[in-house]
C-alpha positions as a Python dict, from the first residue, in 0.01 Angstrom:
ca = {
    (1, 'X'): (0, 0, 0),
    (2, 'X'): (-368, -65, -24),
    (3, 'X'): (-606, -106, 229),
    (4, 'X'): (-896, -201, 19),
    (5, 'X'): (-939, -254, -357),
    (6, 'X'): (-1126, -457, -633),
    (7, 'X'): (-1145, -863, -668),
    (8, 'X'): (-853, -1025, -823),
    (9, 'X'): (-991, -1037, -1124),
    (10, 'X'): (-966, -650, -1151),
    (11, 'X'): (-639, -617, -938),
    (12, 'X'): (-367, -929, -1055),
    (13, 'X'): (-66, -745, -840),
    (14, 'X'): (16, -872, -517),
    (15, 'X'): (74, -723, -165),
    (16, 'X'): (299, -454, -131),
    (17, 'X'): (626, -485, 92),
    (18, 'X'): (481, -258, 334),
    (19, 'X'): (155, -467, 379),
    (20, 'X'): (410, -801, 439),
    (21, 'X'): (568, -598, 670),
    (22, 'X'): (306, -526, 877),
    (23, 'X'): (191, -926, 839),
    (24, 'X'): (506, -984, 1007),
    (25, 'X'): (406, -774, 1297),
    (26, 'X'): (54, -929, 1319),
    (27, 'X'): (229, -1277, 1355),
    (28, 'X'): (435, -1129, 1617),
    (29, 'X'): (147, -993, 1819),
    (30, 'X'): (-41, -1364, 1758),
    (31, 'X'): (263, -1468, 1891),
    (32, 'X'): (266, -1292, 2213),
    (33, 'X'): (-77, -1372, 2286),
    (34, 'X'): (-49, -1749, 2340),
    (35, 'X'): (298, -1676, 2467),
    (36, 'X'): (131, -1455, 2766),
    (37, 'X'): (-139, -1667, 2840),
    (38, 'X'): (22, -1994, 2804),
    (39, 'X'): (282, -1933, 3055),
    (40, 'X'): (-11, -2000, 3312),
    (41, 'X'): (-28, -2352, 3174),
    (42, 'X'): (313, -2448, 3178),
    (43, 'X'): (321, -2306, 3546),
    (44, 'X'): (44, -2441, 3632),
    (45, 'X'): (210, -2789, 3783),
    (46, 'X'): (412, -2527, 4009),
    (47, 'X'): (209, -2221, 4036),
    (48, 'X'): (-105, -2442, 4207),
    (49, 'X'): (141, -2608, 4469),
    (50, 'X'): (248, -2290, 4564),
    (51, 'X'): (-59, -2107, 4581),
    (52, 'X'): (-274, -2414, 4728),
    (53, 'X'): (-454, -2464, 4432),
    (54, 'X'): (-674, -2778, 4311),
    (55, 'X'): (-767, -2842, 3970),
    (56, 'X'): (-1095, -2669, 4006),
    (57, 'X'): (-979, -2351, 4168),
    (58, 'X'): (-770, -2373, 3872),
    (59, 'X'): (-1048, -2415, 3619),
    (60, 'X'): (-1183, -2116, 3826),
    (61, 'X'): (-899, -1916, 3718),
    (62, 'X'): (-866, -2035, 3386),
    (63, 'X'): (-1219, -1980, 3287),
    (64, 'X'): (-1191, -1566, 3414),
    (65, 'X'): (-934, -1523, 3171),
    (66, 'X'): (-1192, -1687, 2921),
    (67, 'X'): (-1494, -1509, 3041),
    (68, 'X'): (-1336, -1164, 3005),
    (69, 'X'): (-1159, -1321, 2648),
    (70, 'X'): (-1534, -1394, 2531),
    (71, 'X'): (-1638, -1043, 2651),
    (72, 'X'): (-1359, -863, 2434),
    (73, 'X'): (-1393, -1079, 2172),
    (74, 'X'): (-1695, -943, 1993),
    (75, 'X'): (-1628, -559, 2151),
    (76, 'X'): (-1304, -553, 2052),
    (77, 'X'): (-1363, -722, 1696),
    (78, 'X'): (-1678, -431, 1692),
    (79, 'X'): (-1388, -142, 1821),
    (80, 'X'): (-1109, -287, 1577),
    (81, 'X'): (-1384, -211, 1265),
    (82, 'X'): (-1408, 105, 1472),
    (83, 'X'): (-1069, 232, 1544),
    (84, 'X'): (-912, 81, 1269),
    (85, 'X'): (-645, -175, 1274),
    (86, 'X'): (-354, -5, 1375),
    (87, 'X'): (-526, 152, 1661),
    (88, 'X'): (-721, -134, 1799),
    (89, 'X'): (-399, -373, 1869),
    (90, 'X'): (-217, -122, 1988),
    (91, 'X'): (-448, -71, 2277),
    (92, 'X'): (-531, -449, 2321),
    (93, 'X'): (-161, -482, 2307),
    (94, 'X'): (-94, -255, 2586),
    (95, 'X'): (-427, -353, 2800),
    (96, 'X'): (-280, -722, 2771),
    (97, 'X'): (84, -685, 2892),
    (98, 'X'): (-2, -531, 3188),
    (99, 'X'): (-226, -785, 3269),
    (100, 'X'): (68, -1008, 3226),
    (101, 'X'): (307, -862, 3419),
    (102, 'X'): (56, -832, 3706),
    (103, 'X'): (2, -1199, 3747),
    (104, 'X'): (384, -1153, 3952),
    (105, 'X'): (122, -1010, 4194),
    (106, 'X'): (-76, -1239, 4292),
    (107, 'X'): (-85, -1444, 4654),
    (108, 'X'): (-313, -1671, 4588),
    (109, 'X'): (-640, -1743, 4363),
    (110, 'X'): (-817, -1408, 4373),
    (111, 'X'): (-568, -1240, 4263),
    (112, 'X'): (-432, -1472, 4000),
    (113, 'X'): (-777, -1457, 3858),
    (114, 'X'): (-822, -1067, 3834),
    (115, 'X'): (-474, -1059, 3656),
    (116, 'X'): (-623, -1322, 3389),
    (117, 'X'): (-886, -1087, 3390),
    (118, 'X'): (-717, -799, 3283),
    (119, 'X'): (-526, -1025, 3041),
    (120, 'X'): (-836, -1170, 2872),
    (121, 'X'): (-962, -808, 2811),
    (122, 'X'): (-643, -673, 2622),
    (123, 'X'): (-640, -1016, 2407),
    (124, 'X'): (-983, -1006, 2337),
    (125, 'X'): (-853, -768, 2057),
    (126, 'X'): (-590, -919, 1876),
    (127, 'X'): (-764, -1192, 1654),
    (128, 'X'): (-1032, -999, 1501),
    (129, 'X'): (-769, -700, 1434),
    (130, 'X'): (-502, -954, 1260),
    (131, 'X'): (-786, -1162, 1048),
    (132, 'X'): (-926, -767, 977),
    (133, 'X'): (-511, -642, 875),
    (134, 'X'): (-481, -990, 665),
    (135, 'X'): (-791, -912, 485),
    (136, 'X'): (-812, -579, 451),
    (137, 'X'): (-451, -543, 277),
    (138, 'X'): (-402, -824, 95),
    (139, 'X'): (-580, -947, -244),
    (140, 'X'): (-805, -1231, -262),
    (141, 'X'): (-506, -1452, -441),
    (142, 'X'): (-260, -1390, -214),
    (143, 'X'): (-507, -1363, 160),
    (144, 'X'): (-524, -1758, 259),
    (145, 'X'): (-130, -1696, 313),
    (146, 'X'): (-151, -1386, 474),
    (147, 'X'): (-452, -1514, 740),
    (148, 'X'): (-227, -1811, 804),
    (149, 'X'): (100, -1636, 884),
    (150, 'X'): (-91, -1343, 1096),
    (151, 'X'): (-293, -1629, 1304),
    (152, 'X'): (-2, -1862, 1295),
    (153, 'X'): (198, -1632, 1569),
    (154, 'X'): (-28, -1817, 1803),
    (155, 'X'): (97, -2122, 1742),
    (156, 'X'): (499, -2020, 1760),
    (157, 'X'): (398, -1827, 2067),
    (158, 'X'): (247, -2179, 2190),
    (159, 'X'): (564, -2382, 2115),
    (160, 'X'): (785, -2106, 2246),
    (161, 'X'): (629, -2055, 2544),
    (162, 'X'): (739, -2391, 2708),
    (163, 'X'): (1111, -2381, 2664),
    (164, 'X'): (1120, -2031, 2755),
    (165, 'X'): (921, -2064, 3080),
    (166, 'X'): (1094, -2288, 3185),
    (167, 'X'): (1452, -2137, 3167),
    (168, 'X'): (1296, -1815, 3308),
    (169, 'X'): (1049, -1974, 3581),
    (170, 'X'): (1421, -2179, 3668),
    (171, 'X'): (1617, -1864, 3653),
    (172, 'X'): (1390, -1562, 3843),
    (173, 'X'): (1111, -1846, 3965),
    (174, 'X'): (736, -1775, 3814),
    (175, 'X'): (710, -1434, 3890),
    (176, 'X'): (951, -1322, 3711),
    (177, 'X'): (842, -1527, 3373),
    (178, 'X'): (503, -1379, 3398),
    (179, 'X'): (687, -980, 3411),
    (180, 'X'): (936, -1138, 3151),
    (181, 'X'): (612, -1167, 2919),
    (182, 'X'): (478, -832, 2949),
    (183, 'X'): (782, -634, 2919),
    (184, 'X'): (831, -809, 2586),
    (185, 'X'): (454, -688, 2461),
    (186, 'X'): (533, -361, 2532),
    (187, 'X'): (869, -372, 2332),
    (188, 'X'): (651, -448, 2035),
    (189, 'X'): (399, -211, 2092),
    (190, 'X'): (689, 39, 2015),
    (191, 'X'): (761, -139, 1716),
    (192, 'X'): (385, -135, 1625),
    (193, 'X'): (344, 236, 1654),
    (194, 'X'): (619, 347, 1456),
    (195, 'X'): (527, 40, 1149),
    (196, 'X'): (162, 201, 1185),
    (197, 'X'): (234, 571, 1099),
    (198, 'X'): (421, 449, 775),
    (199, 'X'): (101, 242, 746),
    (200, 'X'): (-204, 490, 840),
    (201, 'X'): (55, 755, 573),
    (202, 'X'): (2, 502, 284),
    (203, 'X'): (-345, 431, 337),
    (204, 'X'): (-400, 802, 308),
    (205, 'X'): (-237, 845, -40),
    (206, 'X'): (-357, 534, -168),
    (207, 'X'): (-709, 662, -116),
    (208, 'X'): (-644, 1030, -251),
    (209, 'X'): (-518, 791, -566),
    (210, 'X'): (-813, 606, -596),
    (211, 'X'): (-1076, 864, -540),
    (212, 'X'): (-886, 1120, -806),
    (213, 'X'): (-943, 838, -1057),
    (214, 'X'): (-1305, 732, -968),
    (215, 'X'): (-1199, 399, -838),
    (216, 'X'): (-1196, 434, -476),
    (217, 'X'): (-1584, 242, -449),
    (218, 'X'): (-1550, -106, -463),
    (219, 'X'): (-1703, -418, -429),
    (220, 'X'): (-1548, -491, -91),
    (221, 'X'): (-1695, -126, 51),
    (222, 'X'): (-2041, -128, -119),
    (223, 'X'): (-2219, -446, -46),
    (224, 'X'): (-2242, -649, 271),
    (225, 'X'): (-2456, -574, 594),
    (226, 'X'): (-2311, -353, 845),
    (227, 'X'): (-2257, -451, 1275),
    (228, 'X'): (-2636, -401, 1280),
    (229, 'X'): (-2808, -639, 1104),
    (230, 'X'): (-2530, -905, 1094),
    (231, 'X'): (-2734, -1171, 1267),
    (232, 'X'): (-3012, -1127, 998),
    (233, 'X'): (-2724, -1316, 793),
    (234, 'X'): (-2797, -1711, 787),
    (235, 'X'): (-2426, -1744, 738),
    (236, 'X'): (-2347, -1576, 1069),
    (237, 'X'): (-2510, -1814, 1232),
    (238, 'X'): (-2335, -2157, 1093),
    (239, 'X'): (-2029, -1991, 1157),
    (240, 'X'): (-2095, -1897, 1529),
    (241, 'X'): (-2265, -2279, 1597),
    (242, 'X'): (-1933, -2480, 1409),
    (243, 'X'): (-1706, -2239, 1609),
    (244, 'X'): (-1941, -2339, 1968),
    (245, 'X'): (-1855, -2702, 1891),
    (246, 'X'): (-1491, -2688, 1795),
    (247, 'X'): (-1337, -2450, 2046),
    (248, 'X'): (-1360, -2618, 2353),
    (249, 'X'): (-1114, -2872, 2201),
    (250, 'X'): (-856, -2576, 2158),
    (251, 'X'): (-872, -2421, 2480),
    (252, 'X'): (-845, -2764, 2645),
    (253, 'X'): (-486, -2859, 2476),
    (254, 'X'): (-424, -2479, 2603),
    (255, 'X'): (-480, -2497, 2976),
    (256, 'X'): (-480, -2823, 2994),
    (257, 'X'): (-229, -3070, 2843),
    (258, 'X'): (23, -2943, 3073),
    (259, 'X'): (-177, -3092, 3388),
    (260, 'X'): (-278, -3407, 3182),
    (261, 'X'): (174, -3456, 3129),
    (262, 'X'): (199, -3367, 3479),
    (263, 'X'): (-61, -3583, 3661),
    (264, 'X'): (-78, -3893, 3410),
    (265, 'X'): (256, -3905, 3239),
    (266, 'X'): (404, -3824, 3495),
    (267, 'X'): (641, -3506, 3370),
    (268, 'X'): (830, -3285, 3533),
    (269, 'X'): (833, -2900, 3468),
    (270, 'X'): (1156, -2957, 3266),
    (271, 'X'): (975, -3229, 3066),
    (272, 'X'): (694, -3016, 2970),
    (273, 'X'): (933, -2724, 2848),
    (274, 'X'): (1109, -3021, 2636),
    (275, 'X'): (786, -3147, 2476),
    (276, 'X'): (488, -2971, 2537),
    (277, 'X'): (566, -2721, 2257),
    (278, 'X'): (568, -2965, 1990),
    (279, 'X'): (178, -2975, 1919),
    (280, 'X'): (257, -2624, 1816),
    (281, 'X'): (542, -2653, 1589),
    (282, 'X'): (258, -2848, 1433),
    (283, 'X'): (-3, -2589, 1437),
    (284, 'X'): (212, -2309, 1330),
    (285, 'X'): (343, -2501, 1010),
    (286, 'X'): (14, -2598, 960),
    (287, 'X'): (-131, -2269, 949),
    (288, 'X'): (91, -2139, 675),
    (289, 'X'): (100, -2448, 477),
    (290, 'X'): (-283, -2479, 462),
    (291, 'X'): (-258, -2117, 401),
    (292, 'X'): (-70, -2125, 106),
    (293, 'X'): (-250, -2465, -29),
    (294, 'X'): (-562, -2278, -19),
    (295, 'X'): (-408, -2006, -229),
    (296, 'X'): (-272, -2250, -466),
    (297, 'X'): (-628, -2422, -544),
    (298, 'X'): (-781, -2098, -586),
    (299, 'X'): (-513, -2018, -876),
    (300, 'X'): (-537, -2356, -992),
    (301, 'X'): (-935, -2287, -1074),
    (302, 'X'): (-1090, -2414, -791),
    (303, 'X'): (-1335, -2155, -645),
    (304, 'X'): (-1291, -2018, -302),
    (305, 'X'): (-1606, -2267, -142),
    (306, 'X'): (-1537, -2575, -265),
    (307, 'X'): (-1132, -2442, -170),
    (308, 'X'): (-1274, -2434, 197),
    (309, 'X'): (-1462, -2725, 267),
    (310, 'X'): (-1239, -2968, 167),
    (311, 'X'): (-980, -2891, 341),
    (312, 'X'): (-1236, -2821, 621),
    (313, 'X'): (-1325, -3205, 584),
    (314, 'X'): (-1036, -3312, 588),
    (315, 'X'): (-923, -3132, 922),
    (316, 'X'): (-1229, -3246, 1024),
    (317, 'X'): (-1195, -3605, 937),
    (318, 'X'): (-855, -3639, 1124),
    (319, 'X'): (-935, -3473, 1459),
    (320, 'X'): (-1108, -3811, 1629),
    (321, 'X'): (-722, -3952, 1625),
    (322, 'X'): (-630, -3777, 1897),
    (323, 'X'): (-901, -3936, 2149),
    (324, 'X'): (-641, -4206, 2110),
    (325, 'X'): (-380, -4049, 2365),
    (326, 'X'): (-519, -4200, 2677),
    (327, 'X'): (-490, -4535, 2574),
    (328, 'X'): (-67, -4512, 2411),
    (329, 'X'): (205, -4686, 2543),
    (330, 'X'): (412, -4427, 2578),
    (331, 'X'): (472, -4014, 2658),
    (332, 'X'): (633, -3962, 2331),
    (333, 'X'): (319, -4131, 2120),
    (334, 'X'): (68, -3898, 2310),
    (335, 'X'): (254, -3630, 2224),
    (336, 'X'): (269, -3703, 1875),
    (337, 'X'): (-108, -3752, 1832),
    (338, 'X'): (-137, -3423, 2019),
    (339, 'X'): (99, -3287, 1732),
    (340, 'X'): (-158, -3450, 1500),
    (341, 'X'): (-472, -3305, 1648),
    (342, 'X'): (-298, -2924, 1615),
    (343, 'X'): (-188, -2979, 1317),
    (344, 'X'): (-522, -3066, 1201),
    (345, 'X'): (-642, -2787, 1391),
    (346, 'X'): (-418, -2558, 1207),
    (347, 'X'): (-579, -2669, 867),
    (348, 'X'): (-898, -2610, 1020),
    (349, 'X'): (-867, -2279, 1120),
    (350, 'X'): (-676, -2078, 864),
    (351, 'X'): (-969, -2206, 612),
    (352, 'X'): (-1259, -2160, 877),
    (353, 'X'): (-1102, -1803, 892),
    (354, 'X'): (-1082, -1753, 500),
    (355, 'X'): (-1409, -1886, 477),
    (356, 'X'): (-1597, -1626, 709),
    (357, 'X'): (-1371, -1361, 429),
    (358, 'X'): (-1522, -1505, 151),
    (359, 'X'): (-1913, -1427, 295),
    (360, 'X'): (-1831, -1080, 428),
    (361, 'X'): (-1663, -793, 340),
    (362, 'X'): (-1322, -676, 484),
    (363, 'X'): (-1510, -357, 698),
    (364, 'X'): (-1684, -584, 931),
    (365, 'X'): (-1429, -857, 907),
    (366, 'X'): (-1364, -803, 1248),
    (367, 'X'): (-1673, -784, 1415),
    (368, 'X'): (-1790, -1118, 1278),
    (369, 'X'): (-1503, -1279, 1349),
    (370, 'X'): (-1502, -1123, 1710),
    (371, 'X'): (-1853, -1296, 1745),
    (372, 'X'): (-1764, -1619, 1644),
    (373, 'X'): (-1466, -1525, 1909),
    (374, 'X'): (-1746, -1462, 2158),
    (375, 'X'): (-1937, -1777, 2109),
    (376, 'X'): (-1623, -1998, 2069),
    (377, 'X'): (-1521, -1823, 2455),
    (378, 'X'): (-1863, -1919, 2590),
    (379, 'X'): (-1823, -2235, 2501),
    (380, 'X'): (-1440, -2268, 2642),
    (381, 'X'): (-1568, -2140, 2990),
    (382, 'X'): (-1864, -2426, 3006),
    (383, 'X'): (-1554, -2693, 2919),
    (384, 'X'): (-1349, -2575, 3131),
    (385, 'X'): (-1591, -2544, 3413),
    (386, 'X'): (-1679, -2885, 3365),
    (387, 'X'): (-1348, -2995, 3269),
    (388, 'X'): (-1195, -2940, 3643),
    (389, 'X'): (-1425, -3134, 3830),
    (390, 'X'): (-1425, -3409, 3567),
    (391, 'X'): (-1031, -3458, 3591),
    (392, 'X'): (-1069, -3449, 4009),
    (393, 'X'): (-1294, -3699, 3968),
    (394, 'X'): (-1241, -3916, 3702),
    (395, 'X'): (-942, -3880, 3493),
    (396, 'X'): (-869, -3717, 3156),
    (397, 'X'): (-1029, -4003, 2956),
    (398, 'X'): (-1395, -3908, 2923),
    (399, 'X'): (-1236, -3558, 2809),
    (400, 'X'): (-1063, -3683, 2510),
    (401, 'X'): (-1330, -3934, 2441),
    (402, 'X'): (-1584, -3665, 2412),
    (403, 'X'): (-1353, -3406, 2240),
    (404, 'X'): (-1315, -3663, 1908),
    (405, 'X'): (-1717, -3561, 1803),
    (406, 'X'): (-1646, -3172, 1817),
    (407, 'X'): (-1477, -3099, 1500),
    (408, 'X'): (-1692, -3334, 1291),
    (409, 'X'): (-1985, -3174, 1407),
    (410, 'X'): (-1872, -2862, 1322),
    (411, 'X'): (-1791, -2948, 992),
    (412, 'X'): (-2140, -3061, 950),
    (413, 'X'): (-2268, -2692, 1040),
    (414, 'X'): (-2064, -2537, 791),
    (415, 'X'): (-2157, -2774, 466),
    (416, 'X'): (-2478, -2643, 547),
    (417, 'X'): (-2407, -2289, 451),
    (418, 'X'): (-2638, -2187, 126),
    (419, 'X'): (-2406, -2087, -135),
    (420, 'X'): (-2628, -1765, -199),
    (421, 'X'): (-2488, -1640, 91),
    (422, 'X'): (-2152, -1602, -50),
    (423, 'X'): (-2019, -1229, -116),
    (424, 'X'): (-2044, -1187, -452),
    (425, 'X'): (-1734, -1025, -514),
    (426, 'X'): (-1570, -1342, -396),
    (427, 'X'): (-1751, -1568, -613),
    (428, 'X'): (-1529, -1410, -872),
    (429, 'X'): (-1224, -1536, -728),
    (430, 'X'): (-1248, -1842, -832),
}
């Protein structure tokens, strides 16, 4: 299996089994990260009841997890590049499911907030180390795919998460979901260790390969600027503005689309664990499918840019539907723009991802995307601060009014890009 290597052009073969394998695994770990913090959100009709709670004590909450999220975000992307892979999820991993299984703790606010803590600090990790394992061993042909299937865990974590907390939350009430989620992380992190010595053991020969026949300096591993002087990078700067605008829309339909079913559509927990996972059937299909379409234009001739932003603008260009959900008849036509809006989403951010891959090289993969991470987090906690007292006040409308301008706009920040900035040896690709 290897880690690193020349542009397509150079290197036709695909992944190996071992690298697919270990895909599999990122998905998983994608997977447990919406799975963990969602739980929260489909409690959150239940949990606030029983703890007292109004909507902003529980935008309070929700925007601790954020704050330490944004935090880890760009240090963990910065200790993934560091540690390597393997390494770096395995710690955020661990970090995280303890922070899960502590939320059982909590009595009231405080302490439901320092366990979101704890949690946003161990998943500050796990993007930036699965965009860094999808680009790092896979080859330019084959990486849209890979970046779609490792990300797209979140979205199956998302649509399992409902169903499952329910029947749990029913079972052993909402303590015993949230320990019910962080046992299961640590089961993988077992899984994860042993999958990363095989790993780490054909890294190491496929390097002793390439260096005994000259080959083992690259494109990838010679050009590019390293953590220091990133920001000197125009590039780096579109891509942390575009992700400012469009991630407060995410993080909404996260914490909050369970309240909006609760309060205005009047659903019962049961109800949410029957629907509210079907935006993210959407997303999760998306994200592969887009994945793989991207791969298949790139083949076709179509270079990796033009690849990008069109099915950037088209995302882009479908988002505004979803402001639409206030004003339906019924439950099951808001939840079907909802399933529009992540699916859209999911189009949008396997090719946002693949972009920032086509402009940097695979060794500070990671960090970048860990900043955009950052920013995109900043942003969440200023929505979701504002988002609470909004809803207490005046309803969910002027939310999803305002949310149908965020995805165009950063759409707009990203055709801006100069196409000098592209990586050169992704140029080639196409």
């Amino acid at each position: 299996m290897s880690f690193a290597g020349p542009p397509i052009s150079a290197r036709p073969r695909g992944a190996s089994l071992g690298a697919w394998v270990l895909c599999g695994l990122l998905f998983v770990a994608t997977a447990l990260s919406f799975l963990d913090r969602q739980v929260l959100s489909v409690l959150a009709p239940v949990l606030t009841d029983d703890l007292g709670m109004s909507n902003t004590d529980y935008s309070r909450v929700v925007s601790t997890f954020v704050f330490a999220y944004t935090l880890m975000f760009a240090a963990g992307g910065w200790l993934v590049d560091r540690l390597g892979t393997v390494r770096g999820l395995a710690i955020s991993v661990a970090v995280w499911s303890l922070g899960s299984a502590g939320h059982a703790l909590a009595a009231g606010a405080l302490g439901l907030g320092a366990a979101r803590f704890v949690l946003g600090l161990g998943e500050g990790a796990c993007f930036p180390a699965a965009t860094k394992g999808a680009v790092e061993w896979f080859p330019a042909h084959q990486r849209g795919l890979a970046i779609g299937i490792a990300i797209g865990g979140a979205a199956f974590g998302s649509m399992l998460a409902p169903p499952l907390t329910a029947v749990i939350a029913g079972r052993f009430g909402w303590r015993g979901a949230f320990v019910t989620t962080g046992l299961i992380g640590l089961v993988w992190l077992v899984a994860w260790i042993i999958a990363g010595r095989f790993a780490q053991a054909a890294a190491d020969r496929a390097k002793a390969a390439a260096s005994q026949t000259g080959s083992s300096k690259s494109q990838d591993v010679t050009y590019g600027p390293e953590q220091g002087n990133l920001l000197r990078r125009p590039a780096v700067w579109h891509f942390l503005l575009a992700r400012f605008f469009f991630d407060p829309v995410f993080y909404f339909y996260l914490f909050w689309i369970p309240q909006f079913l609760a309060k205005e559509r009047a659903f019962s927990l049961d109800d949410i664990g029957d629907y509210y996972w079907i935006p993210f059937l959407a997303l999760g299909l998306s994200n592969i499918a887009s994945g793989h379409l991207g791969d298949f234009l790139i083949r076709r001739g179509w270079s990796p840019r033009r690849t990008r932003r069109t099915l950037l603008s088209v995302a882009a260009l479908v988002t505004p539907v979803s402001s639409l959900v206030v004003c339906t008849p019924n439950a099951a036509w808001a939840v079907a723009l909802m399933a529009l809006l992540m699916a859209a989403h999911g189009l949008w951010i396997s090719n946002y991802v693949a972009h920032i891959s086509d402009y940097f090289p695979s060794r500070v993969m990671a960090t970048v995307f860990g900043m955009t991470g950052a920013v995109g987090g900043t942003a969440g906690i200023i929505a979701t601060m504002v988002t609470g007292p909004v809803v207490d006040r005046h309803g969910f409308t002027p939310i999803f009014v305002c949310m149908a301008f965020l995805y165009p706009l950063a759409l707009l920040v990203l055709l801006a890009i100069p196409p000098a900035a592209v990586h050169p040896a992704r140029t080639s690709a196409g």
